[in-house]
C-alpha positions in Angstrom: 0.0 0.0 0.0 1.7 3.5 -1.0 2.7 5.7 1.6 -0.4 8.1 2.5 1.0 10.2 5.2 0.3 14.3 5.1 3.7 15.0 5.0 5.9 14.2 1.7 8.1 12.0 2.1 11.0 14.2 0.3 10.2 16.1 3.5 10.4 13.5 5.9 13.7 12.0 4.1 15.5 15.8 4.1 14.3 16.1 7.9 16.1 12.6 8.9 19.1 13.8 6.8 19.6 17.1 8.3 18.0 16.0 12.2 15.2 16.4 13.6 16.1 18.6 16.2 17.4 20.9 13.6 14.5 21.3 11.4 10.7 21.6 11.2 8.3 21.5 8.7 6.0 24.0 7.4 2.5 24.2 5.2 1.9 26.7 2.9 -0.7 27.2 0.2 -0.5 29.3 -3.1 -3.2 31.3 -5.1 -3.0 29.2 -8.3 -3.5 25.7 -6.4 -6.2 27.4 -4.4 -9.0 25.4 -4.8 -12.5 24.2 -2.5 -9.8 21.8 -0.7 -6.7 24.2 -0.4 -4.2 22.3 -1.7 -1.2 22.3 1.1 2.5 22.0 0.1 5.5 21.1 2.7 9.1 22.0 3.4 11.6 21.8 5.2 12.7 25.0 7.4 14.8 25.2 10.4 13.8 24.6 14.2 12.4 28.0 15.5 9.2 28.5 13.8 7.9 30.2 10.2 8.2 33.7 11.1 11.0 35.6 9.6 11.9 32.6 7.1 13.0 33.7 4.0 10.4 31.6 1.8 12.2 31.8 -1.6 15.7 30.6 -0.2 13.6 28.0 1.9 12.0 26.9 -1.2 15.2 26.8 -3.1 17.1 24.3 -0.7 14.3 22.1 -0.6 13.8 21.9 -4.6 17.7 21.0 -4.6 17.3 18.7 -2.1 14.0 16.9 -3.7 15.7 16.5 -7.0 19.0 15.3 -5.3 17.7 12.6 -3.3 16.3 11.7 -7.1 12.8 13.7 -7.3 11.4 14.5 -10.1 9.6 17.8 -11.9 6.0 15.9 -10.5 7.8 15.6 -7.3 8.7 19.0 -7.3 5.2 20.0 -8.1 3.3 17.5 -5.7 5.6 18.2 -2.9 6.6 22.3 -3.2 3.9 23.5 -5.6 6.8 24.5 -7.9 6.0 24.6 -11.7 8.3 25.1 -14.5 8.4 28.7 -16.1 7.7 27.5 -19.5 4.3 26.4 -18.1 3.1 29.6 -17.5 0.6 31.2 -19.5 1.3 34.4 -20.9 -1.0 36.3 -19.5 1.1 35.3 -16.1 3.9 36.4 -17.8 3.0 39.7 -18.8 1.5 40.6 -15.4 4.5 38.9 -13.4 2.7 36.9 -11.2 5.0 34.4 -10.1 8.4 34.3 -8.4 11.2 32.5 -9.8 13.1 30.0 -7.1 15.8 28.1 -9.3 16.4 26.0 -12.0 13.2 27.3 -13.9 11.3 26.5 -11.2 8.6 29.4 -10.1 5.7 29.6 -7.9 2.8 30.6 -9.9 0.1 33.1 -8.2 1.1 34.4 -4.7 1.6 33.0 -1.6 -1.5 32.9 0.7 -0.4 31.2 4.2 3.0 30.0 5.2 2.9 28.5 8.6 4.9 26.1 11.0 3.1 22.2 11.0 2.7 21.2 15.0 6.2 19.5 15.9 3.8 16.5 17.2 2.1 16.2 14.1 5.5 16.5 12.2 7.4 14.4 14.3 7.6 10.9 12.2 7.1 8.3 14.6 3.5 10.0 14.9 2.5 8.1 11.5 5.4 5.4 11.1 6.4 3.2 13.5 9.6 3.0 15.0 10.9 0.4 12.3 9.9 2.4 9.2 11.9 5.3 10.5 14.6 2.9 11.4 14.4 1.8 7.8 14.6 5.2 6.3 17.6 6.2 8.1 19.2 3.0 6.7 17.9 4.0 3.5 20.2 7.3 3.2 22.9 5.2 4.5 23.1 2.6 1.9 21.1 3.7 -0.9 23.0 6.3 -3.5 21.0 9.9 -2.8 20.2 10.3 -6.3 17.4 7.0 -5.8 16.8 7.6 -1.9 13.0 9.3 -2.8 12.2 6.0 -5.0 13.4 3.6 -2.6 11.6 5.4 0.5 8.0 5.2 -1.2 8.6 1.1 -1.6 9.5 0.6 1.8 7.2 2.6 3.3 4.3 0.6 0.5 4.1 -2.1 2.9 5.6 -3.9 5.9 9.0 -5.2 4.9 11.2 -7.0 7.9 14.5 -5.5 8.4 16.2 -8.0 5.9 13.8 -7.1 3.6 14.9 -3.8 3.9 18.2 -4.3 3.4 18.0 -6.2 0.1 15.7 -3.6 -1.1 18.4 -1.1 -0.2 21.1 -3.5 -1.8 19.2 -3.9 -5.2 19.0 0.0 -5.3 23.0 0.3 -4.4 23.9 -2.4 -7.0 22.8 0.3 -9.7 19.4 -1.2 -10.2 16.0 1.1 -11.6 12.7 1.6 -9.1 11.0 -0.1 -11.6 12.6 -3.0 -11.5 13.1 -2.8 -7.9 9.5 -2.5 -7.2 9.3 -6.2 -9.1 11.9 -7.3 -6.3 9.9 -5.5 -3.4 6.8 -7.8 -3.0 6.4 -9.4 0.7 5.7 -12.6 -0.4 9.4 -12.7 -1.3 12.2 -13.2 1.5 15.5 -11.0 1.9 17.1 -14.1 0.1 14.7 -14.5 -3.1 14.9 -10.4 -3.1 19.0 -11.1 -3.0 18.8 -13.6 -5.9 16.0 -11.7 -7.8 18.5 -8.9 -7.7 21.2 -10.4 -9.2 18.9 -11.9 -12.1 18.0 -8.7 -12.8 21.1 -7.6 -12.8 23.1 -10.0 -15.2 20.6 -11.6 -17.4 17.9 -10.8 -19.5 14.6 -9.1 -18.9 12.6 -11.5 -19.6 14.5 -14.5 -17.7 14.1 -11.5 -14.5 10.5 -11.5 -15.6 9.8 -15.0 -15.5 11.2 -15.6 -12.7 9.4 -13.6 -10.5 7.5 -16.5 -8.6 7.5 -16.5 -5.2 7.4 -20.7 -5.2 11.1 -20.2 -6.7 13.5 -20.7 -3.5 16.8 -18.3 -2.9 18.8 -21.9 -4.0 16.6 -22.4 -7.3 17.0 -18.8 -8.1 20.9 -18.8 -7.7 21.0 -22.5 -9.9 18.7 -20.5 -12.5 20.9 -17.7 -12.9 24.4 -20.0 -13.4 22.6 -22.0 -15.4 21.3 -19.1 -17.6 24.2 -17.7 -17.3 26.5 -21.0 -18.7 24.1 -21.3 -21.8 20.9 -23.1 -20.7 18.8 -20.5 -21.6 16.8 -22.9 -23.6 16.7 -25.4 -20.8 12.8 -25.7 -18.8 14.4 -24.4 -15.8 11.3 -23.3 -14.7 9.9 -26.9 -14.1 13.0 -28.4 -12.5 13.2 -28.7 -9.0 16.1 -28.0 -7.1 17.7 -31.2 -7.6 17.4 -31.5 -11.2 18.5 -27.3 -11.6 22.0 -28.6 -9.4 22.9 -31.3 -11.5 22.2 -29.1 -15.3 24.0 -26.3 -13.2 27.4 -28.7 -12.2 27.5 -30.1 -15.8 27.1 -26.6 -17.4 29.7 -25.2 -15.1 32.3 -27.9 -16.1 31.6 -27.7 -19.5 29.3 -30.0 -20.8 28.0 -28.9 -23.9 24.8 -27.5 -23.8 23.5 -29.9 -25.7 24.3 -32.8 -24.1 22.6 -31.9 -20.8 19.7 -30.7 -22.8 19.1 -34.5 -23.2 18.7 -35.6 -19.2 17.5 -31.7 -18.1 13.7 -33.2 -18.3 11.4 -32.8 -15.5 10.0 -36.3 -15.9 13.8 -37.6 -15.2 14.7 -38.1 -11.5 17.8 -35.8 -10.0 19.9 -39.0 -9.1 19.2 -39.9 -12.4 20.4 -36.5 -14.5 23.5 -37.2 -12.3 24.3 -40.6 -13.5 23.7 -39.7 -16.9 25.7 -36.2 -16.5 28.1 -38.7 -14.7 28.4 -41.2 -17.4 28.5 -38.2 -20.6 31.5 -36.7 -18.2 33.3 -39.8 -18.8 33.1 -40.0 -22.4 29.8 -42.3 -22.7 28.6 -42.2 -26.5 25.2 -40.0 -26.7 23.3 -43.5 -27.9 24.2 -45.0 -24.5 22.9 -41.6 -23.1 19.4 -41.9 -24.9 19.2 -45.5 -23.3 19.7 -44.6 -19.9 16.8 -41.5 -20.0 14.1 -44.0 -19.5 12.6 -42.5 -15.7 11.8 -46.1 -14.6 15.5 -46.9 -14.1 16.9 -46.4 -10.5 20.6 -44.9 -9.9 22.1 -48.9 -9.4 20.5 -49.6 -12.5 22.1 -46.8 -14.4 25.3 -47.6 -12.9 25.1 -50.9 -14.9 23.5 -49.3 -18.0 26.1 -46.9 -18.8 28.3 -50.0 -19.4 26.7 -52.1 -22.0 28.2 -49.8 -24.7 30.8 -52.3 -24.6 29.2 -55.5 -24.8 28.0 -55.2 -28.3 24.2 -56.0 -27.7 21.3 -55.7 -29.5 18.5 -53.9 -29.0 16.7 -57.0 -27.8 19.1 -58.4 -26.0 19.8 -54.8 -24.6 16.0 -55.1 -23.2 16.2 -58.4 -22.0 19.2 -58.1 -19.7 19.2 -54.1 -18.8 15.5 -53.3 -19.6 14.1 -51.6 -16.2 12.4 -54.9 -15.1 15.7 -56.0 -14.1 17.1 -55.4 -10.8 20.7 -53.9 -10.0 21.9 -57.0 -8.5 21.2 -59.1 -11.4 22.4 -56.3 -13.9 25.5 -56.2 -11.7 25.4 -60.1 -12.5 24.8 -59.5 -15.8 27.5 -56.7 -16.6 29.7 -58.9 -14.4 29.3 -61.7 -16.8 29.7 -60.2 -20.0 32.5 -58.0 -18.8 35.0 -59.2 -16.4 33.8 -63.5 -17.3 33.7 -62.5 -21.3 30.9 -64.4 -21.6 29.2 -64.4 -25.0 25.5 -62.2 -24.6 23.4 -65.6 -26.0 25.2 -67.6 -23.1 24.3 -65.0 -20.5 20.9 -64.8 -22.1 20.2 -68.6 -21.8 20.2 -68.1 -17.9 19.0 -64.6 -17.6 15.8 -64.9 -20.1 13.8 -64.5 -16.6 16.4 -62.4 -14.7 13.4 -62.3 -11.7 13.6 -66.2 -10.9 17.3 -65.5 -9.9 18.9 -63.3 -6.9 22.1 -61.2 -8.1 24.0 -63.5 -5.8 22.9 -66.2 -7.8 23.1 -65.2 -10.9 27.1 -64.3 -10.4 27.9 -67.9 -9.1 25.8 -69.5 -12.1 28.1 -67.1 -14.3 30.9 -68.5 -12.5 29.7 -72.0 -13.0 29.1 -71.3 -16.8 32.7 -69.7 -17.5 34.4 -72.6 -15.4 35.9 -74.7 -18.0 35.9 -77.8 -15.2 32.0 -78.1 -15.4 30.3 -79.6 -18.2 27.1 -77.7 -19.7 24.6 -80.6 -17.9 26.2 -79.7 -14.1 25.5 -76.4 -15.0 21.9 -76.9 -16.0 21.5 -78.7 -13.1 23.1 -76.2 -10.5 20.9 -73.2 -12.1 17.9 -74.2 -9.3 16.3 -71.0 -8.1 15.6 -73.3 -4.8 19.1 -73.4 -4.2 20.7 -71.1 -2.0 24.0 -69.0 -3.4 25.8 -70.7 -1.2 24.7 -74.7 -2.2 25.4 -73.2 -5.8 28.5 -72.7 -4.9 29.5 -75.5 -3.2 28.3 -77.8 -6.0 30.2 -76.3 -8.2 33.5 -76.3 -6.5 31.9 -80.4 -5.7 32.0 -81.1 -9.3 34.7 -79.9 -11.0 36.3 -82.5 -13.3 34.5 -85.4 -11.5 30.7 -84.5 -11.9 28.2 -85.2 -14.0 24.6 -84.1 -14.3 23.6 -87.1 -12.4 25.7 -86.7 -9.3 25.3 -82.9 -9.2 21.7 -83.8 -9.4 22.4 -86.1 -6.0 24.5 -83.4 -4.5 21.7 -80.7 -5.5 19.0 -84.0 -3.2 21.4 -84.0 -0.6 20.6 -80.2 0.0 17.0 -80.9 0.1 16.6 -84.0 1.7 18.1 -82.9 4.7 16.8 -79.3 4.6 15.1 -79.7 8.1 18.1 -80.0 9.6 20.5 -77.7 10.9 24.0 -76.7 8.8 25.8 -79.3 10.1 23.3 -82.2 8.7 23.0 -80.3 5.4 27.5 -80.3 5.1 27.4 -83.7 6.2 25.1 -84.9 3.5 27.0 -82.9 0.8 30.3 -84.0 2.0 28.6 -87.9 1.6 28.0 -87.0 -1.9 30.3 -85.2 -3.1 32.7 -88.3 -1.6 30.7 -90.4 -3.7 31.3 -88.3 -6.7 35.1 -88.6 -6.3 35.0 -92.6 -5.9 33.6 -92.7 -9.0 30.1 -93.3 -8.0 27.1 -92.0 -8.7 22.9 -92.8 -8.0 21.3 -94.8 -10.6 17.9 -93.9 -12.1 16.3 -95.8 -9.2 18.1 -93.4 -7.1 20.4 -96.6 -5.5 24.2 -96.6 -5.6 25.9 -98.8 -8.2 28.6 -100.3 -6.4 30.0 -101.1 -10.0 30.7 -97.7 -11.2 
C-alpha cells in the first residue's frame, strides 16, 4: 500500500538527513492551487518557527534537495507546488505573477499562508512506527542519494522485515532502476529471493528476471537458475525443474558440458539422481546412444550404474532389453554386466540363464556365471546347478563339488542331498553334501532308481 502520510516523504527524508532537532516543517498554500480543498504543500525550514523565514531561499534548498535525493519535476510539483516557467501562460507572464526559485522553477500566483506544521504532528514516529523510521535512516545510508526518494516510497508501501529492507536497499546500491526494484519489493518474497532476484535482474535478460518472479522459486533455485542461464541453458525448462534437477544441469554446465548434451537428461520427468548418473556417465566420455538408453525415468541410480556400461558388450536392441531393460534389478544387472564383462561371456550364453532375470537373486546369478565360465563343469552340471531353490551358497558349493569329477547325475544327487536334509540344521546339510560329493570322487554316482551302483 503507498505511503499516504500528510507530510511528503521528500520532507520526511530531508528532515532525517539534516536532524530532527534541527528542522521543522511547514505548510503553505498558493493562489493558483487554491482550490475548495486548499491544496497544502511542505518543506523543510529550520527549528524555531515560520516567522522571519525567508520563503524563496527556503523553497530553493528544498527543490535542490527533492531532485538530489532523485525527485522528479511531478515531485517537485506535488511536494513544493513549484511549476516550470515555460508552463506559465502568458498572461502570467506579462503581469509577473510568479516568483522565480531556481532552475526554472517558479511559484505561480502568490503566496496565501505559510505557517509552522505542530512538531507533534511533524514528528515521524507520529505516523510510522519505529521500524519504518529505522528503515529510512538506513535507507540514506546505503542507498545512493540520487534514488533515496524512490526507494523510500517502496518501503514505506508495505511492511518489509528488516532484511527485507536491506536487500531492497542493496538492489538499489547495485545500480538497479525503481521499476525493477519494485518487481523485487513484493512481501511474499524473503531477503534471500529479493537477493537472488536482484542479481537476475542484474546480469541476465529481462525477460529471464520476468519469468522468474514466482514467489514458489527458493533463494537456491534462483541462484542454480541464474548460473545455469548464465553457462548457456537459456533454452533449458528451468522453470519446471526442481532443485535437484537445476544442481545437476547447473554442475555439468559449469564444467563444461555442452549444452546440448545436458539438454538431453535436463527433463522434469527424469529423477535428480538420475540426471546425475547420466551427466556422470557423458563426463566420462559415454557415446550420446548410450545416453538416450539410460533416460528412461523407470531406471533407478544402481541400475544406471550398470546401463552406462553395456556400450561395450555389443548388444542388441533385444538383448539390450532383455538383460538391462528396467524390469531387471541392479543385483542381477550387476550379475549381468559382471558376466559379459569381467567372465567374457558371450550375450546368447548370458541370455540362456537370464531370459527371466526375476527367478534369480544377483547372488545367484554371479555364481551361475561363474559356474558357466568354469571350463571344469560340463554344460549338464551347469543346468543342473541353475535351481532358483538353491541357495547362493549350495550353488556354490556344487560347483566347487563337481569340478572334473561331476556329471549331471551326481550334481543332481549333490543338489537332493541339499533338500533332503533341509530340516536339519548346517551341520546335517554339510554332512550330506560331504557324503555325496565323496561319492562323486569314488567314482560313483545314483542310478535312475536313485540306489548306488557299487559297479561304477
Amino acid at each position: 500500500m503507498p505511503y499516504k502520510g500528510n507530510v511528503p516523504l521528500p520532507v520526511i527524508i530531508m528532515r532525517l538527513e539534516q536532524g530532527l532537532e534541527e528542522t521543522a516543517v511547514a505548510q503553505y498554500t498558493v493562489s493558483s492551487w487554491n482550490t475548495n480543498f486548499a491544496l497544502p504543500f511542505y518543506c523543510v525550514i529550520p527549528s524555531g518557527g515560520a516567522d522571519g523565514v525567508d520563503v524563496a531561499g527556503v523553497l530553493e534548498e528544498n527543490l535542490h534537495g527533492i531532485l538530489d535525493h532523485g525527485g522528479t519535476a511531478d515531485d517537485v510539483r506535488q511536494v513544493l507546488g513549484l511549476v516550470p516557467r515555460d508552463e506559465l501562460d502568458a498572461d502570467t507572464l506579462a503581469e509577473e505573477d510568479y516568483t522565480e526559485i531556481d532552475l526554472g522553477y517558479c511559484i505561480e500566483g502568490q503566496l496565501l499562508t505559510f505557517e509552522e506544521v505542530d512538531p507533534d504532528a511533524a514528528d515521524p514516529v507520529s505516523f510510522l512506527s519505529e521500524k519504518q523510521v529505522s528503515q529510512l535512516r538506513g535507507m540514506l545510508e546505503s542507498v545512493p542519494a540520487g534514488s533515496q526518494i524512490r526507494a523510500a516510497e517502496l518501503l514505506m508501501g508495505d511492511a518489509f522485515t528488516d532484511w527485507q529492507a536491506f536487500a531492497i536497499c542493496k538492489a538499489f546500491r547495485e545500480g538497479l532502476d525503481a521499476g525493477t526494484v519494485g518487481k523485487i519489493a513484493d512481501t511474499r518474497f524473503n531477503h534471500s529471493q529479493m537477493r537472488e532476484l536482484a542479481r537476475i535482474a542484474e546480469e541476465l535478460l529481462p525477460s529471464v528476471f520476468d519469468e522468474c518472479l514466482s514467489p514458489e522459486f527458493s533463494a537456491e533455485k534462483l541462484h542454480l537458475i541464474r548460473s545455469i542461464v548464465q553457462t548457456g541453458g537459456r533454452a533449458l525448462p528451468w522453470r519446471e525443474l526442481s532443485e535437484a534437477q537445476l544442481d545437476v544441469a547447473a554442475g555439468a554446465l559449469s564444467l563444461g558440458l555442452p549444452v546440448p548434451l545436458v539438454e538431453l537428461f535436463a527433463k522434469p520427468q527424469i529423477p535428480a539422481a538420475n540426471m546425475r548418473s547420466v551427466f556422470s556417465a557423458l563426463y566420462d566420455g559415454a557415446e550420446r546412444a548410450t545416453a538416450l538408453r539410460m533416460l528412461d525415468p523407470a531406471y533407478t541410480p544402481d541400475q544406471l550404474a550398470c546401463v552406462r556400461l553395456t556400450s561395450e558388450y555389443n548388444l542388441t536392441p533385444g538383448q539390450f532389453k532383455t538383460l538391462f531393460g528396467p524390469a531387471v534389478p541392479a543385483p542381477a544387472m550387476r550379475a549381468i554386466t559382471y558376466a559379459l564383462g569381467k567372465l567374457s561371456l558371450p550375450p546368447a550364453d548370458v541370455l540362456s540363464l537370464a531370459q527371466n532375470p526375476l527367478r534369480f537373486s544377483g547372488e545367484q546369478l554371479r555364481v551361475l556365471f561363474d559356474a558357466m565360465a568354469n571350463p571344469q563343469l560340463s554344460q549338464e552340471v551347469v543346468a543342473a546347478i541353475a535351481d532358483p531353490a538353491l541357495t547362493p551358497q549350495q550353488m556354490q558349493q556344487m560347483s566347487v563339488q563337481c569340478e572334473g569329477a561331476g556329471d549331471a547325475r551326481s550334481a543332481q544327487h549333490l543338489k537332493e542331498s541339499f533338500g533332503g536334509r533341509s530340516g536339519g540344521g548346517m551341520r546335517e546339510t554339510a554332512a550330506a553334501a560331504r557324503e555325496a560329493s565323496s561319492e562323486i570322487a569314488d567314482g560313483r554316482s545314483p542310478d535312475a532308481s536313485g540306489e548306488r551302483d557299487p559297479e561304477r
